[in-house]
C-alpha positions in Angstrom: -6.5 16.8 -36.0 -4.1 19.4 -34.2 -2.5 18.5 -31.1 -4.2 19.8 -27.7 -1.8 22.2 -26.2 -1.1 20.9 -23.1 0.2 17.7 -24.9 2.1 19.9 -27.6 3.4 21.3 -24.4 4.7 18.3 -22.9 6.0 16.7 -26.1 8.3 20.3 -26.5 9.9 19.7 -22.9 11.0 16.5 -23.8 14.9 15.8 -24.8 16.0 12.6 -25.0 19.2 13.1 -26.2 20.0 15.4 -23.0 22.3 13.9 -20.3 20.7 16.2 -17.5 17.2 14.6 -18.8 18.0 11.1 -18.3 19.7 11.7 -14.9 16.7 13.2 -13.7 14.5 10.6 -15.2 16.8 8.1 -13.2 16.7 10.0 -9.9 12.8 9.5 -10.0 12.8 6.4 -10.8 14.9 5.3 -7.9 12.8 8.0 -5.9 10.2 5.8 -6.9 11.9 2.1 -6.0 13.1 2.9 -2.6 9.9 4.9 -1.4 7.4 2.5 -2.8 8.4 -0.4 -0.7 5.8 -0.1 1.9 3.2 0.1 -0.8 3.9 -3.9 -1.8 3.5 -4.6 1.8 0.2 -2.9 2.2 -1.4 -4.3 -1.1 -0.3 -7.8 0.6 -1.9 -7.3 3.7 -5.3 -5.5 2.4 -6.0 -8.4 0.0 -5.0 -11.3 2.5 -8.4 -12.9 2.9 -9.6 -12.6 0.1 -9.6 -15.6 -2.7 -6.8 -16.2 -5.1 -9.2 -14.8 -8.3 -10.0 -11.9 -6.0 -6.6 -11.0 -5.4 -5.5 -10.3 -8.3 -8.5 -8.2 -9.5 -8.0 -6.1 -5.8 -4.9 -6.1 -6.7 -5.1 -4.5 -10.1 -7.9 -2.5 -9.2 -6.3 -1.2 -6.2 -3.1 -0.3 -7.2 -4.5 1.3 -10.4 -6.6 3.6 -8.3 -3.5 4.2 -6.5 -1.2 5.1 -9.2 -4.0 7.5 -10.8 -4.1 9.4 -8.0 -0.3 9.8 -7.1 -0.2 10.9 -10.5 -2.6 13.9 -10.3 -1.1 14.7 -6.5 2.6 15.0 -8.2 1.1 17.1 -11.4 -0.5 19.5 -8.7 2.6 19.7 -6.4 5.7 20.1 -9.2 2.9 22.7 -10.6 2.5 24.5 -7.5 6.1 23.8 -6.4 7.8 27.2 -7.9 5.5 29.6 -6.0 8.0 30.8 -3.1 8.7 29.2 0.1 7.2 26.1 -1.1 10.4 24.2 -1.9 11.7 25.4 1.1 9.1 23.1 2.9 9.1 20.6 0.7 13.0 20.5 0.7 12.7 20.2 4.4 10.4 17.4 5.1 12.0 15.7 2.7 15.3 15.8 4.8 13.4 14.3 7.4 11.8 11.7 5.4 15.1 10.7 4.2 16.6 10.5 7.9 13.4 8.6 8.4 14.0 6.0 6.0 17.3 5.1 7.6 16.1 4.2 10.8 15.3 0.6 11.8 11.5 -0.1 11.6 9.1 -0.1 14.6 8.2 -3.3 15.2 4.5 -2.6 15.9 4.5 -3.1 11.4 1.1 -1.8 9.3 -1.8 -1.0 11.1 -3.8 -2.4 7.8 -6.8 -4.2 7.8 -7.6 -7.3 5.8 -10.7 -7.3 3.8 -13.0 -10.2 2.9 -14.8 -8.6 0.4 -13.2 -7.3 -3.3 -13.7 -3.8 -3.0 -13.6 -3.3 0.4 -9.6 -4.5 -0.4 -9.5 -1.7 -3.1 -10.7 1.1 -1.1 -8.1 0.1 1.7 -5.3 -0.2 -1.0 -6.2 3.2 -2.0 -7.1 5.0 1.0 -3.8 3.9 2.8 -1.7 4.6 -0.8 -2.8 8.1 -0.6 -1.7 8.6 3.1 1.8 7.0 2.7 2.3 9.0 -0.6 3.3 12.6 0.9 7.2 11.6 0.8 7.1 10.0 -3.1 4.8 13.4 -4.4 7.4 15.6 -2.6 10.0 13.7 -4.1 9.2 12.9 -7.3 7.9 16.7 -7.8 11.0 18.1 -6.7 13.2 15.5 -8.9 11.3 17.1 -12.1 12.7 20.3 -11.5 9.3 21.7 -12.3 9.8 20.4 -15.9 5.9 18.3 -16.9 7.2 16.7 -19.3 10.2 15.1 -17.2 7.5 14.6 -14.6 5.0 12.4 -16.8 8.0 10.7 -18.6 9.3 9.2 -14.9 6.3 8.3 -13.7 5.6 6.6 -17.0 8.7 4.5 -16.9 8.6 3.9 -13.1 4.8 3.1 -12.5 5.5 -0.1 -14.1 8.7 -1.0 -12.5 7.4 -0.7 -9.3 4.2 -2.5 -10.1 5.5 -5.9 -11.4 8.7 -6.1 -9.0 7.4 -4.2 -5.8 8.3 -8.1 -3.9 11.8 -8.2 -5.8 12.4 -4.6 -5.0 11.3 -5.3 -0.9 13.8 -8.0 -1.1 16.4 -6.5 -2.8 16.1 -3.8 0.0 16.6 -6.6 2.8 19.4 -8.3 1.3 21.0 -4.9 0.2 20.5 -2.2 2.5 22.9 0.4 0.4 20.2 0.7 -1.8 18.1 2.1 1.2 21.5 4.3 1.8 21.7 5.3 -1.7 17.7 6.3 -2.0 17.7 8.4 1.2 21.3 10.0 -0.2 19.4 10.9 -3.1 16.5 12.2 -1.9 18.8 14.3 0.7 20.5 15.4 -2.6 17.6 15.9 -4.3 15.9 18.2 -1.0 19.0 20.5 -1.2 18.5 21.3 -4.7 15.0 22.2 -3.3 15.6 24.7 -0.5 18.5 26.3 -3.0 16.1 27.1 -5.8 13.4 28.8 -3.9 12.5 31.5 -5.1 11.9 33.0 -1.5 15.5 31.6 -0.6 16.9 33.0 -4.1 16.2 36.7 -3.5 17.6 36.5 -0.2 20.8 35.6 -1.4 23.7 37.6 -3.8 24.4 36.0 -7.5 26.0 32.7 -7.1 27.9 30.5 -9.8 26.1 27.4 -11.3 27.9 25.0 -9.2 26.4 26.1 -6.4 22.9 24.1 -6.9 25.0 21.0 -7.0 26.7 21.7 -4.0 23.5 22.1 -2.3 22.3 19.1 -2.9 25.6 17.4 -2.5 25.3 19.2 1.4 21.8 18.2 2.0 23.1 14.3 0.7 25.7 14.6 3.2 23.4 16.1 5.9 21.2 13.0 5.5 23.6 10.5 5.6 25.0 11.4 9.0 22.2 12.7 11.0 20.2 9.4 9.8 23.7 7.1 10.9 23.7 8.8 14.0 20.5 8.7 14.8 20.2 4.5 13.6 23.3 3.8 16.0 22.0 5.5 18.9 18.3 3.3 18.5 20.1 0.2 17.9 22.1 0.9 21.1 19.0 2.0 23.0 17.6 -1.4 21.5 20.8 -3.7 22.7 20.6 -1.8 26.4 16.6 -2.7 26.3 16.9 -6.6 25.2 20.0 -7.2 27.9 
């Protein structure tokens, strides 16, 4: 039988012997480790009360509905992502949700509630997935550089990943927090890339050399990096000033 068209499609975009492939490939995949953290903590606290056999099948079921829709939300974004001005939004708010990430946590932690029943656990797991998702669609979308294939390729390899290690990766992040510097680097890197290949924001500006995409994105990196320092010392002092 012939192949569909959509998967003859994807199976064309991909190159694994390109260098520029596998960099992107590991962008989102660390796009995907340092903004999935929270996820691990809210599949904990959903299934809390429930017994240890139910866990795991809330668990499974939970984070499969999860990862199902993520997937069709990044598919629809890097899709939609080349009409104009888009990336310019997107490339925005991810500057902020890269700042974000920086800052120390509120203590007030995740409003989630603990279910007693199975699937009462799932639909949380779900529900609260899809609302904490906006930053990793955003990110992940703009990572592919509108490519499906590189999109679908990612995800593939990082689903997984996060899955089986989310606890390893949570503590990883606690022990190390230059990973947490590294992520939000990458996704300020990652946003200025964004903003500089809008098409909006392309016809407003003259020809410019190739370099100039990286030097965005090496801006918007920097741009992240020191807004979200400065913005972590003054809480932490604010924080000292509040416990003396």
């Amino acid at each position: 039988a012939a192949c569909p068209p959509f998967f003859r499609l994807v199976f064309m975009e991909l190159d694994l012997t390109s260098t520029v492939f596998w960099v992107a490939v590991g962008q989102i995949i660390l796009i995907d480790i340092v903004l999935s953290g929270d996820n691990a903590v809210v599949i904990a606290l959903a299934c809390r009360n429930l017994t240890p056999e139910q866990r795991k099948t809330g668990i499974f079921w939970g984070v499969a509905g999860a990862i199902g829709l993520r997937v069709v939300l990044t598919v629809f974004a890097a899709l939609v992502m080349n009409l104009p001005w888009l990336k310019l939004v997107g490339g925005l708010l991810l500057i902020w949700i890269a700042v974000k990430l920086m800052l120390p946590e509120e203590e007030e932690g995740h409003d989630i509630q603990a279910s007693a029943h199975l699937w009462g656990a799932v639909k949380t797991i779900i529900v609260a997935d899809f609302v904490m998702s906006l930053d990793n669609v955003i990110a992940v979308a703009g990572a592919a550089h509108g490519s499906l294939a590189l999109l679908l390729f990612g995800l593939a390899v990082s689903i997984p990943l996060i899955v089986w290690s989310s606890q390893l990766i949570l503590r990883w992040m606690e022990r190390w927090p230059w990973i947490v510097l590294l992520g939000a680097g990458l996704l300020g890197y990652v946003s200025g890339q964004m903003i500089f290949s809008d098409p909006g924001v392309i016809g407003l500006l003259p020809p410019l050399p190739e370099w100039s995409a990286k030097a965005a994105g090496a801006i918007g990196a920097l741009l992240v990096v020191v807004v979200g320092r400065w913005l972590e010392q003054r809480i932490l002092a604010r924080q000292d000033v509040t416990i003396v």
